[in-house]
C-alpha positions in Angstrom: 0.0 0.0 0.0 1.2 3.8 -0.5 1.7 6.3 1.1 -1.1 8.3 -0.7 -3.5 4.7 -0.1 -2.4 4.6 3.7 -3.4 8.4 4.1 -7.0 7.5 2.3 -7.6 5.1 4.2 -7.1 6.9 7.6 -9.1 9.6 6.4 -11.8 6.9 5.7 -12.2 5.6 8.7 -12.1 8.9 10.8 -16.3 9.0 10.9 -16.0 5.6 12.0 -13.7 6.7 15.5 -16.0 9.5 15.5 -18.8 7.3 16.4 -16.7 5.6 19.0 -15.3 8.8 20.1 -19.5 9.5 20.7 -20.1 6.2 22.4 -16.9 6.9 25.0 -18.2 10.1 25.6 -22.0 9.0 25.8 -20.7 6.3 28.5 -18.5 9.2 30.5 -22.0 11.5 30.6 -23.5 8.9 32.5 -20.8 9.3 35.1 -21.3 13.1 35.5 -22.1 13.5 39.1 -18.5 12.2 39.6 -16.9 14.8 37.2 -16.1 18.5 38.4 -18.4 21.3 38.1 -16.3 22.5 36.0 -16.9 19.8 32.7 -18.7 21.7 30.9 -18.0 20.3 27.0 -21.2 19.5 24.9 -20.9 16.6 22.3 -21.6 19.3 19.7 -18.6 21.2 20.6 -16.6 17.8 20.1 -18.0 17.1 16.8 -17.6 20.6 15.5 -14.2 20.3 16.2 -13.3 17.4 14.7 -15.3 18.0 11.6 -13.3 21.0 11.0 -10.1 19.0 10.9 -11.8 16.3 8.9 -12.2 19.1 6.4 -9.0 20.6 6.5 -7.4 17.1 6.3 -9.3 15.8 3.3 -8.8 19.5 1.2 -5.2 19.3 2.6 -4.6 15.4 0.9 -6.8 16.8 -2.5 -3.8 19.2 -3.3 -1.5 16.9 -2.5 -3.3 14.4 -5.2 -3.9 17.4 -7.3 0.4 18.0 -7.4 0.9 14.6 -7.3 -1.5 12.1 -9.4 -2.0 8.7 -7.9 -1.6 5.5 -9.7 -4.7 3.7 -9.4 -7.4 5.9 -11.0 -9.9 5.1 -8.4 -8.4 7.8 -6.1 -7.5 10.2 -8.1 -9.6 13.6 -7.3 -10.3 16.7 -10.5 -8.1 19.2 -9.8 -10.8 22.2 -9.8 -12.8 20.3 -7.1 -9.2 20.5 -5.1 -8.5 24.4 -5.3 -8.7 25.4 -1.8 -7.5 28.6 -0.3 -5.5 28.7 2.9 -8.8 30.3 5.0 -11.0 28.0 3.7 -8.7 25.0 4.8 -8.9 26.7 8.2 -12.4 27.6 7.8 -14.8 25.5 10.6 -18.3 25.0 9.1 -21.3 24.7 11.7 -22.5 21.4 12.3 -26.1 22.7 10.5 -24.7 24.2 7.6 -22.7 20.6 7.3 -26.1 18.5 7.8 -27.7 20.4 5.2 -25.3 20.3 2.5 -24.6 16.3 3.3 -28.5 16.2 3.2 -28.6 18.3 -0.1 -31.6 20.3 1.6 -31.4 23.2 -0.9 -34.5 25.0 0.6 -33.3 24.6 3.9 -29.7 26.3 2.7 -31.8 28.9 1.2 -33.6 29.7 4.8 -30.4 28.8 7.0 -28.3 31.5 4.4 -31.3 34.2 5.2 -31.3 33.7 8.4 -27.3 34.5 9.3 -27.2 37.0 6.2 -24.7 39.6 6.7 -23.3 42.3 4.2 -20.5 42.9 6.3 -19.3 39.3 6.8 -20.8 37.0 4.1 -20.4 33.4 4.0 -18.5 32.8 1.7 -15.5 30.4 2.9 -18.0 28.5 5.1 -20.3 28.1 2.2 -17.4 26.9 -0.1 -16.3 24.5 2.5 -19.3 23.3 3.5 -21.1 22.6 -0.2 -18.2 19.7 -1.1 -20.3 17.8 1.6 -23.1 17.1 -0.7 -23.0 14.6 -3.0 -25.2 16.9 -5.6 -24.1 20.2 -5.3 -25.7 21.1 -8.3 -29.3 20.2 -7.9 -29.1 21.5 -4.1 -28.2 24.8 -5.6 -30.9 24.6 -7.8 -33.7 23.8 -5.5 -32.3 26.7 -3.6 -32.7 29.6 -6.3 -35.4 28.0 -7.4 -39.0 30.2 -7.0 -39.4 33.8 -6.4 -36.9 35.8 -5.0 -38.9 38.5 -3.9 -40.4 36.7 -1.1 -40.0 37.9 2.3 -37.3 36.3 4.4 -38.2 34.4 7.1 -36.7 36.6 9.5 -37.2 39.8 10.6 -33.9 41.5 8.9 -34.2 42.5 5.5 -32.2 40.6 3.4 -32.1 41.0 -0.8 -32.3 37.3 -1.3 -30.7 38.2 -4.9 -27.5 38.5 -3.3 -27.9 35.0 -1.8 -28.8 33.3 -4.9 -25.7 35.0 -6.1 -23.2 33.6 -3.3 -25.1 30.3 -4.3 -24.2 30.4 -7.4 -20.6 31.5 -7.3 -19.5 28.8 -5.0 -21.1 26.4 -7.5 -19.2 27.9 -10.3 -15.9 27.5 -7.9 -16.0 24.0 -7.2 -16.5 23.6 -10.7 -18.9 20.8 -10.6 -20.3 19.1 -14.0 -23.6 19.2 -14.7 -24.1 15.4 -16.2 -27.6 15.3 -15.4 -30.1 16.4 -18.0 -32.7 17.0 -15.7 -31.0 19.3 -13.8 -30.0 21.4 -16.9 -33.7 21.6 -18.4 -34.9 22.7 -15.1 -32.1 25.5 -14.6 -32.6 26.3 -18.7 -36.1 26.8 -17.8 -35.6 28.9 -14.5 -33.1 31.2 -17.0 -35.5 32.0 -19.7 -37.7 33.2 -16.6 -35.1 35.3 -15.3 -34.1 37.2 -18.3 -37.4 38.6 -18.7 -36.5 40.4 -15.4 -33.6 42.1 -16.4 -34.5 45.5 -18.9 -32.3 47.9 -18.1 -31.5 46.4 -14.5 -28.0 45.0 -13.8 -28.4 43.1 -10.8 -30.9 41.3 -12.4 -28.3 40.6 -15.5 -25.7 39.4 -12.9 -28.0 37.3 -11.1 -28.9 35.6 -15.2 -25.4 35.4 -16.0 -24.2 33.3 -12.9 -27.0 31.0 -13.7 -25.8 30.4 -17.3 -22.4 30.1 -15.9 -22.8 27.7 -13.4 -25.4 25.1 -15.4 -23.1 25.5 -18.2 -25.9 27.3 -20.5 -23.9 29.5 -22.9 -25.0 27.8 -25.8 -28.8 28.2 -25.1 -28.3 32.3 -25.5 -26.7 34.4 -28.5 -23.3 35.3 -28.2 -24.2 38.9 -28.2 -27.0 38.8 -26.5 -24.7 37.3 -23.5 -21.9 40.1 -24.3 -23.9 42.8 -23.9 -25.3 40.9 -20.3 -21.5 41.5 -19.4 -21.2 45.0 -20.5 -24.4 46.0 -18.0 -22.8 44.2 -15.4 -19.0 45.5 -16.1 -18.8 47.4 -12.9 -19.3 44.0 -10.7 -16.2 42.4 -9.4 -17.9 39.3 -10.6 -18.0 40.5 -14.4 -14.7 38.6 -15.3 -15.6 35.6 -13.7 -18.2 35.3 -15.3 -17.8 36.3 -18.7 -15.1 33.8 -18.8 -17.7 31.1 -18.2 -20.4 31.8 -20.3 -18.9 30.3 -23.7 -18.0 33.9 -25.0 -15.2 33.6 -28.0 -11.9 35.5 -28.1 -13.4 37.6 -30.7 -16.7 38.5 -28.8 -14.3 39.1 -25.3 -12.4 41.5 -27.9 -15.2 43.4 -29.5 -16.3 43.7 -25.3 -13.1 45.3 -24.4 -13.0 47.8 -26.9 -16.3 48.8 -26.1 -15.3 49.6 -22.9 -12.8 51.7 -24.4 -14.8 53.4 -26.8 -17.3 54.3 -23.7 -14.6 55.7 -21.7 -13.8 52.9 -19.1 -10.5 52.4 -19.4 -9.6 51.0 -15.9 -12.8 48.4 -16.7 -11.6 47.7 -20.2 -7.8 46.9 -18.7 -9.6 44.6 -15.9 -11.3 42.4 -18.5 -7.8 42.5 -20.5 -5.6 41.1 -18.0 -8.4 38.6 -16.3 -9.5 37.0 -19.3 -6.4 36.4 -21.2 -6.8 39.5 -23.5 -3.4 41.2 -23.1 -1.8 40.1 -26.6 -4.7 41.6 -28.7 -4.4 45.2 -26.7 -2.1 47.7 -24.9 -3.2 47.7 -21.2 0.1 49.9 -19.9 -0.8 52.3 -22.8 -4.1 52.4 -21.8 -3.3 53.3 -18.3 -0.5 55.6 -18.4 -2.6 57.7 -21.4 -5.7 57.3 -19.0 -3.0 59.0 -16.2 -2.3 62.0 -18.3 -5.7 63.0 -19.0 -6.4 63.1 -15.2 -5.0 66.4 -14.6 -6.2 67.8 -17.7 -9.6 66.9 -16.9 -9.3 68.6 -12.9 -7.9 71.3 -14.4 -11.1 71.6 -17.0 -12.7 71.6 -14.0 -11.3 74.2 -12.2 -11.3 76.5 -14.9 -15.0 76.3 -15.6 -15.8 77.6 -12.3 -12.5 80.1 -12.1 -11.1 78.1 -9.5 -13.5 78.6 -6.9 -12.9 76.6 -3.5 -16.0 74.5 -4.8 -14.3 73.7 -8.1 -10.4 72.9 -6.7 -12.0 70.1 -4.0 -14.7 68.9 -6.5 -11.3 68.3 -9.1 -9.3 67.1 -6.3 -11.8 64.2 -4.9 -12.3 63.1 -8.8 -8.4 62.9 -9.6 -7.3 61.4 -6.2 -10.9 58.9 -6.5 -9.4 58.0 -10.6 -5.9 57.9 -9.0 -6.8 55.3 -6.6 -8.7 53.1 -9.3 -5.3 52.7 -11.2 -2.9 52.5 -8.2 -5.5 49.0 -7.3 -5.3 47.5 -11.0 -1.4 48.3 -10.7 -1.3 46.0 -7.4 -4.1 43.6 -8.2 -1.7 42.8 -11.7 1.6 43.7 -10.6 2.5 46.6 -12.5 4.2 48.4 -10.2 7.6 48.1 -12.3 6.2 49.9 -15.4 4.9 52.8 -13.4 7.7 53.9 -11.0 8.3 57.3 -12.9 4.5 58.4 -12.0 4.7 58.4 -8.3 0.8 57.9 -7.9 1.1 57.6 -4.4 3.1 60.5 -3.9 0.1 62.3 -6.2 -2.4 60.8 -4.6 -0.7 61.9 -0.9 -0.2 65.5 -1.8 -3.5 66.0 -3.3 -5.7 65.3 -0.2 -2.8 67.3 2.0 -3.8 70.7 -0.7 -7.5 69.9 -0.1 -7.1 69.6 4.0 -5.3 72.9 4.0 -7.6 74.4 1.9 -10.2 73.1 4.0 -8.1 74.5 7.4 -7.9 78.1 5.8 -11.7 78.7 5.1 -12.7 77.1 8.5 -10.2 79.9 10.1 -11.3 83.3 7.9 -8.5 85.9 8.1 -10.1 88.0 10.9 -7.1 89.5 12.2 -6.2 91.2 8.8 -10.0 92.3 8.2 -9.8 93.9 11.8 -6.5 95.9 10.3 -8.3 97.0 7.4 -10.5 99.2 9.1 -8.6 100.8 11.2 -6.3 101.9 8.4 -5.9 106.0 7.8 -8.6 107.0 5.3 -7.6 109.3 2.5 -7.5 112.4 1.4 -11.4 112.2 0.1 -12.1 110.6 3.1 -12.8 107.0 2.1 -10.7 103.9 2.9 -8.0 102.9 0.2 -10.0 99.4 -1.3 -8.0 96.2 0.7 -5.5 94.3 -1.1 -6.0 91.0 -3.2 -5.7 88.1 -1.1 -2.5 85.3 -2.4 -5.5 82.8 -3.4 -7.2 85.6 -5.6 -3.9 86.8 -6.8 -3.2 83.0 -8.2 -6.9 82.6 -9.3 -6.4 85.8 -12.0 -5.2 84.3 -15.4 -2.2 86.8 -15.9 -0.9 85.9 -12.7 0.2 82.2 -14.0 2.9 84.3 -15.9 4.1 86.1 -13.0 7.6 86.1 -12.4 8.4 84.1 -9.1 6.0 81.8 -9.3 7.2 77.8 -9.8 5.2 75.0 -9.8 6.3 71.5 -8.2 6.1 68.3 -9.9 2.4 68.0 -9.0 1.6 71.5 -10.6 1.3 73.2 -7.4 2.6 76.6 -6.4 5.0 76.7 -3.8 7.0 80.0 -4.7 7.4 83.7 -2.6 3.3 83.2 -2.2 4.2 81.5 0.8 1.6 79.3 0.6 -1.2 80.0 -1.8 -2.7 76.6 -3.0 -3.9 76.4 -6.0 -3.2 72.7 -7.4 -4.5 73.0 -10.7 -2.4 75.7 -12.5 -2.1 74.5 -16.5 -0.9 71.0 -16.5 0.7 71.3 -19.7 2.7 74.5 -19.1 5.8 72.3 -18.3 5.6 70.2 -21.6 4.1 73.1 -24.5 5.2 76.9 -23.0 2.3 78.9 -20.9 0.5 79.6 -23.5 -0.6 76.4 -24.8 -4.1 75.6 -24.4 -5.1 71.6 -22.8 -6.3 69.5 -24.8 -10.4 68.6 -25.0 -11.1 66.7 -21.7 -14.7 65.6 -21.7 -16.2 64.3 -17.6 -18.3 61.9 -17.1 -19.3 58.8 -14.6 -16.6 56.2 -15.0 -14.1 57.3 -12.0 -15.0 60.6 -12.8 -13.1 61.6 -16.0 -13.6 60.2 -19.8 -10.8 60.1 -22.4 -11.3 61.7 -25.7 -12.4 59.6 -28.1 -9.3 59.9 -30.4 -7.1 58.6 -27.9 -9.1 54.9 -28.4 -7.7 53.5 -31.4 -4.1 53.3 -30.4 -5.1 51.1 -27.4 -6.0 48.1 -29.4 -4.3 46.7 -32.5 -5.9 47.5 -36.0 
């Protein structure tokens, strides 16, 4: 026997200790009033226990088969049904959610999920541990989604039970099970063609369709297009990738997707579906971004300008560029790309940006009392009125001759930091550093996508020809 056999069979036979394990304790409970006061453990507290490191054993021994095949085919385990994360291996599942799951009591699930919902701390990695209990995870997902999913929950909370189905259905997709039985396909094709009569112009409604053709493997009963532009509603959803990537799209479709992202002005979405769905050879994502970078300022300083850079106009830039900034500075981490951007200091951009708006914020909070009280008690003139007060530094910066005034430099970040001694005014013309003062920026259009839009001519280099 090998090592691999001897390990199988240990794990086989730990329900059958269990049960002894149970009987031992069952005997030791009728001995009680001879155990201290203090003895307090529960058979449910033992069994949780151990079921936990029955799970983490067998997920444990699934990778090592996974890296490893065995030689007799009978043991061998798919891969996909083997990915497990470090918390889930860790992850203890409740003894009900367990039952359920080895019971495949889908409308049971459905209430139990409900009951314990919780935006702030989902289920997830108990869920994902718990389903590989059931010996149908498919049609126990199915009985669970299945109905209406407006009904009121059972308990008092209130509790979207969309967002359910959805967790549902994203575990099923991760454990990658295969849907053999035609049964269970007809009745999730019907329950689909029901659902997408829901969705109109609602995305929630297309994400909760499109995890439902992913997970029952229903690609082929929907148009291509039809299915693409499902995606595009839903583009914004962390799950959009995921999904897209299961729903039978072809490279072509995925690429006519991307650049309609681009062509819409979301180019931190179109980069996302690039790198996550194996699209990086047929585009330019570092173009994308760094072109997507330069057209930040530009657009705050649009901004600013509009409004003759009120205080209104100089935060309302501010929170757009350092909300856009932060959008690229994630995709940079979440694909490490941090090698190809060194020279833009993001961070750095990011950091000084919020420090101009809390000053600016500091210096209207604290009016300048003590030079108004100076201003009246200044000698009147000769006619007998009082010589009109001098400009404040922030209106002096604000006038457009005064970006040509000698003395005044601007930092890397396009901030004054000259004799004003501290005027701030962060959005001086971006480009004075690149075309001379007098150049005008370039055509900036705004709009909802992480608050700027790049100008349509800037598309077509993004994406080969």
């Amino acid at each position: 026997m090998t090592e691999s056999e001897t390990i199988a069979a240990a794990i086989n036979q730990i329900d059958e200790k269990k049960e002894k394990l149970k009987k031992a304790f069952d005997d030791l409970q009728e001995h009680r009033s001879l155990l201290s006061p203090s003895f307090s453990l529960s058979w449910s507290e033992i069994d949780s226990h151990f079921s936990s490191l029955q799970s983490s054993l067998s997920n444990r021994f699934r990778l090592l088969q996974s890296a490893s095949p065995l030689e007799h085919d009978s043991h061998k385990i798919d891969t996909a049904e083997a990915r497990t994360s470090p918390e889930e291996e860790t992850t203890v599942v409740q003894p009900e959610l367990r039952m359920l799951c080895e019971k495949n009591d889908g409308i049971g699930l459905r209430k139990y999920l409900i009951d314990r919902w919780d935006d702030d701390s989902p289920l997830n990695l108990e869920l994902s541990a718990a389903i590989r209990y059931s010996t149908d995870p498919a049609s126990m997902v199915l009985d669970a989604i299945e109905g209406s999913y407006h009904q009121t929950p059972s308990s008092r909370k209130s509790v979207d039970v969309r967002r359910v189905f959805v967790l549902l259905m994203e575990v099923l997709i991760e454990i990658n099970t295969n849907i053999k039985i035609d049964v269970v396909r007809e009745r999730a094709k019907k329950l689909s063609y029901d659902w997408k009569t829901k969705i109109g112009a609602k995305p929630f409604e297309a994400l909760l369709f499109l995890h439902l053709v992913a997970a029952f493997e229903l690609g082929s009963e929907f148009s291509s297009e039809e299915l693409s532009d499902y995606v595009f509603m839903i583009c914004k959803y962390k799950q959009a990738t995921s999904v897209c990537n299961k729903i039978g799209l072809d490279r072509e479709r995925v690429g006519n997707l991307i650049k309609k992202l681009l062509d819409s002005s979301k180019p931190i979405l179109a980069v996302r579906f690039m790198y996550e769905c194996g699209m990086t050879d047929g585009f330019q994502p570092i173009a994308v971004l760094k072109s997507y970078i330069k057209e930040l300022r530009a657009a705050a300083y649009r901004i600013c300008v509009e409004d003759n850079y009120s205080l209104k106009s100089q935060n309302e830039a501010t929170d757009k560029e350092v909300s856009a900034l932060k959008a690229v500075i994630k995709i940079i981490k979440d694909q490490n790309l941090e090698s190809e951007f060194c020279d833009e200091k993001l961070e750095e951009r990011v950091e000084e940006l919020e420090k101009q708006k809390a000053l600016r914020k500091r210096n209207a909070a604290n009016p300048q009392q003590e030079s108004q009280q100076k201003a009246r008690k200044r000698t009147r003139n000769g006619n007998g009125t009082q010589p009109p007060p001098a400009l404040s530094q922030q209106q002096q910066v604000s006038r457009p001759d005064a970006v040509l005034t000698p003395g005044l430099q601007l930092n890397p970040f396009g901030l004054v930091n000259s004799a004003l001694g501290g005027g701030v005014v962060p959005y001086m013309n971006p480009l004075a550093g690149l075309y001379g003062p007098a150049a005008a920026p370039p055509s900036v259009y705004y709009g909802q996508q992480n608050g700027f839009l790049l100008p349509g001519q800037y598309h077509p280099a993004y994406y080969s020809q």
